[in-house]
Rosetta silent file (secondary structure, phi, psi, omega in degrees, C-alpha in Angstrom):
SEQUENCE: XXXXXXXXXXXXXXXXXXXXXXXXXXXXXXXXXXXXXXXXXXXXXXXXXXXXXXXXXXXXXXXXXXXXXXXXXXXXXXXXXXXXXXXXXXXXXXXXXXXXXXXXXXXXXXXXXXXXXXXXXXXXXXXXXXXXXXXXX
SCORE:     score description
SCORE:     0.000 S_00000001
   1 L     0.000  117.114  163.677  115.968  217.223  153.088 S_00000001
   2 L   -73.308  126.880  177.611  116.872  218.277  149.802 S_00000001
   3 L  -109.321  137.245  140.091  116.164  222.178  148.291 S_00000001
   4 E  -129.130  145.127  169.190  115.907  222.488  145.119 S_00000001
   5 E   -88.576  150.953  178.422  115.291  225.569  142.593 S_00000001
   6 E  -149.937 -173.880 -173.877  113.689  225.248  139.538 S_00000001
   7 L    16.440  -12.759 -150.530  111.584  227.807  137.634 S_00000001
   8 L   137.733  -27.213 -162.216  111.681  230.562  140.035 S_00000001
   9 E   -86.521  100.869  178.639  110.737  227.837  142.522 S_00000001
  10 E   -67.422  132.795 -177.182  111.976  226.374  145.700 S_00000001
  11 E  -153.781  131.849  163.905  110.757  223.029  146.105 S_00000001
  12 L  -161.400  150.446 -176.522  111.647  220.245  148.624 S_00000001
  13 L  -142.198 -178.773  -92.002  111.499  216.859  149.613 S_00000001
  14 L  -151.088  144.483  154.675  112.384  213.819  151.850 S_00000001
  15 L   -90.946  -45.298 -155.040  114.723  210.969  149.814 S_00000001
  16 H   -39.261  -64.813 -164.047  113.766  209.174  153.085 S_00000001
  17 H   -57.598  -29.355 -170.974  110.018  209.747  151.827 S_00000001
  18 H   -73.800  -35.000  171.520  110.782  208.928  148.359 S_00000001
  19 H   -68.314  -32.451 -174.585  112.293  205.747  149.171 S_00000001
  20 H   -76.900  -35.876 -167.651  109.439  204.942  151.878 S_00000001
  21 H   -88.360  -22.510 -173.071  106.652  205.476  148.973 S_00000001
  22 H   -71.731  -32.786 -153.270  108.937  203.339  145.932 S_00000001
  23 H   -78.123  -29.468  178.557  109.144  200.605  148.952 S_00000001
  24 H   -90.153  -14.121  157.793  105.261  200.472  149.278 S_00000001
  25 H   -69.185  -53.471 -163.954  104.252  200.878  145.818 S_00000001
  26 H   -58.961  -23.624  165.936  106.505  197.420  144.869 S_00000001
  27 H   -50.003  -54.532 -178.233  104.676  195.846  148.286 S_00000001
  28 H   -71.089  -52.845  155.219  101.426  196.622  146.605 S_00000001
  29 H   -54.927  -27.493  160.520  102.494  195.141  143.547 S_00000001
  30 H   -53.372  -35.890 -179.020  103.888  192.173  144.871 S_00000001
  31 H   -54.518  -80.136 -160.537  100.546  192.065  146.844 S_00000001
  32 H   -57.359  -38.757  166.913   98.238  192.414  143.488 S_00000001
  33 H   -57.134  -63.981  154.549  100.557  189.587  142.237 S_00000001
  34 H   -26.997  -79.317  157.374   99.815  187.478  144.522 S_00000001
  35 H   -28.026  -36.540  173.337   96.002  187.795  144.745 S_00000001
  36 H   -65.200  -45.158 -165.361   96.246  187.271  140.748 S_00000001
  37 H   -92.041    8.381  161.815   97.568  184.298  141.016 S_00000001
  38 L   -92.421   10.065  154.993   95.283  182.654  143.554 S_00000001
  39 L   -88.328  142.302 -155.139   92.713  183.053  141.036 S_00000001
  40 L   -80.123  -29.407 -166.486   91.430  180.616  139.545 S_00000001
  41 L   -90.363 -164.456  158.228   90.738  181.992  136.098 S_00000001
  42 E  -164.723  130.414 -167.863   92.978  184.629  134.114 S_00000001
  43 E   -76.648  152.489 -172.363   91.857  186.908  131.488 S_00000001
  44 L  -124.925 -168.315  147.824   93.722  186.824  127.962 S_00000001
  45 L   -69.224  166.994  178.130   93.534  188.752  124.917 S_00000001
  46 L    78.330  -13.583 -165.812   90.690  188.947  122.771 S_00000001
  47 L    76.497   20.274  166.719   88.565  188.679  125.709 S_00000001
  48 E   -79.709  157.201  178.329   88.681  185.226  126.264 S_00000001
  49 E  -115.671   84.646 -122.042   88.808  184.005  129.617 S_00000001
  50 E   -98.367  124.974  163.101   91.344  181.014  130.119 S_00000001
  51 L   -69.902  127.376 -171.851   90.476  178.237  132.571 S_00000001
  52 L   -90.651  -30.506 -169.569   93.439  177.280  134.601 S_00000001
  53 L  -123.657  108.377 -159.339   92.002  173.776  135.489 S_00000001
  54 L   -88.959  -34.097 -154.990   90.138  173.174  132.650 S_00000001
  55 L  -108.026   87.400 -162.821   88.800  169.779  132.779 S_00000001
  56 L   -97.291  161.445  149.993   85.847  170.030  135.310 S_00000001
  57 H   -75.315  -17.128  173.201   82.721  168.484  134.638 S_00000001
  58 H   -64.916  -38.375  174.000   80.799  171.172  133.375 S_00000001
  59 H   -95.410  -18.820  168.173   83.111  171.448  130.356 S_00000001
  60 H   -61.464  -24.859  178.781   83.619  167.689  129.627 S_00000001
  61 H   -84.501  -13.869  161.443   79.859  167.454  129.310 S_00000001
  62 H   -69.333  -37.906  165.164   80.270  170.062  126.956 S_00000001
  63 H   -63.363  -31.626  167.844   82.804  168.190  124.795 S_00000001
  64 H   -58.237  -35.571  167.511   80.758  165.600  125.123 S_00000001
  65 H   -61.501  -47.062 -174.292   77.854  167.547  123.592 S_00000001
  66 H   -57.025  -46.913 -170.696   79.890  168.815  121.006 S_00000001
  67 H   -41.524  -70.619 -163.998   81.261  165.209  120.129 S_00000001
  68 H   -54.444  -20.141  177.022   78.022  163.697  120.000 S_00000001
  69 H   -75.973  -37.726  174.185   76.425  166.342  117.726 S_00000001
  70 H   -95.775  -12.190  179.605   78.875  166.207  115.082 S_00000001
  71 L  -133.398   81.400  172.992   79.600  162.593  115.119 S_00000001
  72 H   -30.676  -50.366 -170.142   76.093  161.135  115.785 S_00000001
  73 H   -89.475   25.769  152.187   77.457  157.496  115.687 S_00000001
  74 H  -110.521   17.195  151.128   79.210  157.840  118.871 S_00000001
  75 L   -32.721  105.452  152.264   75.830  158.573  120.604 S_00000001
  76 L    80.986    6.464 -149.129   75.348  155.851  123.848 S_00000001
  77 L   -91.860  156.587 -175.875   78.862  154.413  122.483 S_00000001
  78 L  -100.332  173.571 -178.084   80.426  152.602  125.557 S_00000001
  79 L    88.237  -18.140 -172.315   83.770  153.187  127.098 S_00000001
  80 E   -81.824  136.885  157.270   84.265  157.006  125.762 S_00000001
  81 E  -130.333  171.410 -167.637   85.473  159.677  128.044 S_00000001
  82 E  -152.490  131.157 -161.435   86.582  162.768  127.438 S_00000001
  83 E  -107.983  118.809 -165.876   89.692  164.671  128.756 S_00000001
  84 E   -95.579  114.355 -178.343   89.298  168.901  128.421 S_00000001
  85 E  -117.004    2.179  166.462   92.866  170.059  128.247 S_00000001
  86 E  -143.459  128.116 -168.192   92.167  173.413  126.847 S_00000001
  87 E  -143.420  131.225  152.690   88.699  175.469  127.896 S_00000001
  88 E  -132.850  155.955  178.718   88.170  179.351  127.830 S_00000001
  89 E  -144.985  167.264 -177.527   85.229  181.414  127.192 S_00000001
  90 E  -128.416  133.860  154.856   83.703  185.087  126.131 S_00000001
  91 E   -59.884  100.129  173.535   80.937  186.823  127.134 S_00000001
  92 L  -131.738  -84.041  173.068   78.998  188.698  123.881 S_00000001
  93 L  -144.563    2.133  175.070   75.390  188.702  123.425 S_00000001
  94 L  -146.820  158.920   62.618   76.127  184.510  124.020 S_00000001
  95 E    48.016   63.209 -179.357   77.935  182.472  125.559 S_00000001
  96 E   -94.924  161.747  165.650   81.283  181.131  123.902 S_00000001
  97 E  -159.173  117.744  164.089   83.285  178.224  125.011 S_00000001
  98 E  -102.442  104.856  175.829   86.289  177.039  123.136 S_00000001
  99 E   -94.064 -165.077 -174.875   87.517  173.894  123.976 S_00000001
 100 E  -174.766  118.705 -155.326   90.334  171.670  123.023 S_00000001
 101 E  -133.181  120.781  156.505   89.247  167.760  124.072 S_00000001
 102 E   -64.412  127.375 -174.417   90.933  164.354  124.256 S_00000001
 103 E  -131.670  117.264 -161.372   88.495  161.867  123.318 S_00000001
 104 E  -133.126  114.829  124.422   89.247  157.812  125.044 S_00000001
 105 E   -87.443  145.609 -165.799   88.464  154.970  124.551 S_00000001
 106 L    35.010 -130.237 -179.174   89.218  152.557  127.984 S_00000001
 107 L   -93.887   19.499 -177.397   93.063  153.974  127.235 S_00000001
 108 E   -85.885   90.025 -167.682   92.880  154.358  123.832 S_00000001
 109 E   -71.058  106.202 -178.693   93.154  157.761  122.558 S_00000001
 110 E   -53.616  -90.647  170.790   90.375  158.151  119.608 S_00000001
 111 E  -135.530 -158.321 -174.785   90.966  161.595  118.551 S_00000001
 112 E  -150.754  138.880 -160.409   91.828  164.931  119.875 S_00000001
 113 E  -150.356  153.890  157.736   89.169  167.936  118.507 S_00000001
 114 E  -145.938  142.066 -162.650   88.568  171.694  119.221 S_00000001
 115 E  -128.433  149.884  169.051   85.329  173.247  119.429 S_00000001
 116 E  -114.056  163.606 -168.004   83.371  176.348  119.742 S_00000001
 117 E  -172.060  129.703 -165.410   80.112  175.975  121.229 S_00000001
 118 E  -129.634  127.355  169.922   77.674  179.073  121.527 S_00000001
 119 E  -142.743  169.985 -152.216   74.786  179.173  124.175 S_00000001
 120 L   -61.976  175.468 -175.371   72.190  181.898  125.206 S_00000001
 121 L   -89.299  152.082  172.496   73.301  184.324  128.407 S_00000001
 122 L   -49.369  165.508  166.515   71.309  183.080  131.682 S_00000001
 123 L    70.577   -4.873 -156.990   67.854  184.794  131.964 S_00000001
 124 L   -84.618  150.030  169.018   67.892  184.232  127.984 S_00000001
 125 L   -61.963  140.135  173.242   64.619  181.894  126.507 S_00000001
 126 L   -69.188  127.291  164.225   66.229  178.784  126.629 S_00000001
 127 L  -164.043  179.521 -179.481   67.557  176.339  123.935 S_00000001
 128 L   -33.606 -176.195  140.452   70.384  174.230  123.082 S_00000001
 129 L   -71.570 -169.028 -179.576   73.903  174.970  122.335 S_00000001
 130 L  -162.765  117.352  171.267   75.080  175.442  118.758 S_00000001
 131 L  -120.101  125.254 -143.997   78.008  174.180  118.129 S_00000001
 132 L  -101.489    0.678  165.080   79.274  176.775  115.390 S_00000001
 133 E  -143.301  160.033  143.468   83.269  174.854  114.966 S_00000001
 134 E  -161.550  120.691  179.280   84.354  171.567  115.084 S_00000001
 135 E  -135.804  150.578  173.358   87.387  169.877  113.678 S_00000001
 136 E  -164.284  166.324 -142.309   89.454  166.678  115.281 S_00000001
 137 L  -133.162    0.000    0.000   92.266  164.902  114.071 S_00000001
């Protein structure tokens, strides 16, 4: 037990305690680390939300949407797949999803594109996407 004065003031406390409370805040941060990283997703700046395993089906049919919209004459083409190697999204009054896509034929890599693709919030009247970027290389 330590005394110390300070203002006028006697004041005292425990090291013992002080040491007992630094050792359980870094447990609870180690803790909070943990639990972050068994998530699947992770939040970024800007308020995108970064996909750790990005290339699910739900966003390959989106590159595939995207593909097919801007380059009509690969519509029904056979052999294409499509490999999503970068996918995050925002929340706004829509629905963003920016992707970053591989595009194959059999093993032949066509091109490699990134896209934005904007579609209503659930509960929203329904319609397509809009896909409001697309460039590939």
């Amino acid at each position: 037990m330590i005394c110390t004065r300070e203002f006028g003031l006697v004041a005292a406390h425990d090291e013992g305690f002080a040491k007992d409370m630094m050792a359980a805040v870094h447990a609870s941060m180690l803790l909070i680390g943990l639990l972050m990283s068994f998530c699947k997703k992770s939040l970024e700046a800007g308020g995108w939300t970064e996909e750790r395993t990005p290339d699910t089906l739900a966003y390959r049919s989106i590159a595939q949407y995207a593909y097919e919209t801007k380059k009509p004459r690969t519509r029904n083409a056979q052999g294409i797949t499509y490999l999503v190697t970068q996918a995050r999204w925002k929340v706004e009054a829509v629905i963003m999803y920016n992707l970053g896509f591989i595009v194959f034929r059999g093993d032949e890599i066509v091109e490699k594109c990134l896209t934005i693709v904007v579609t209503p919030l659930p509960g929203r009247p329904r319609r397509r996407g809009v896909v409001t970027k697309f460039w590939c290389r």
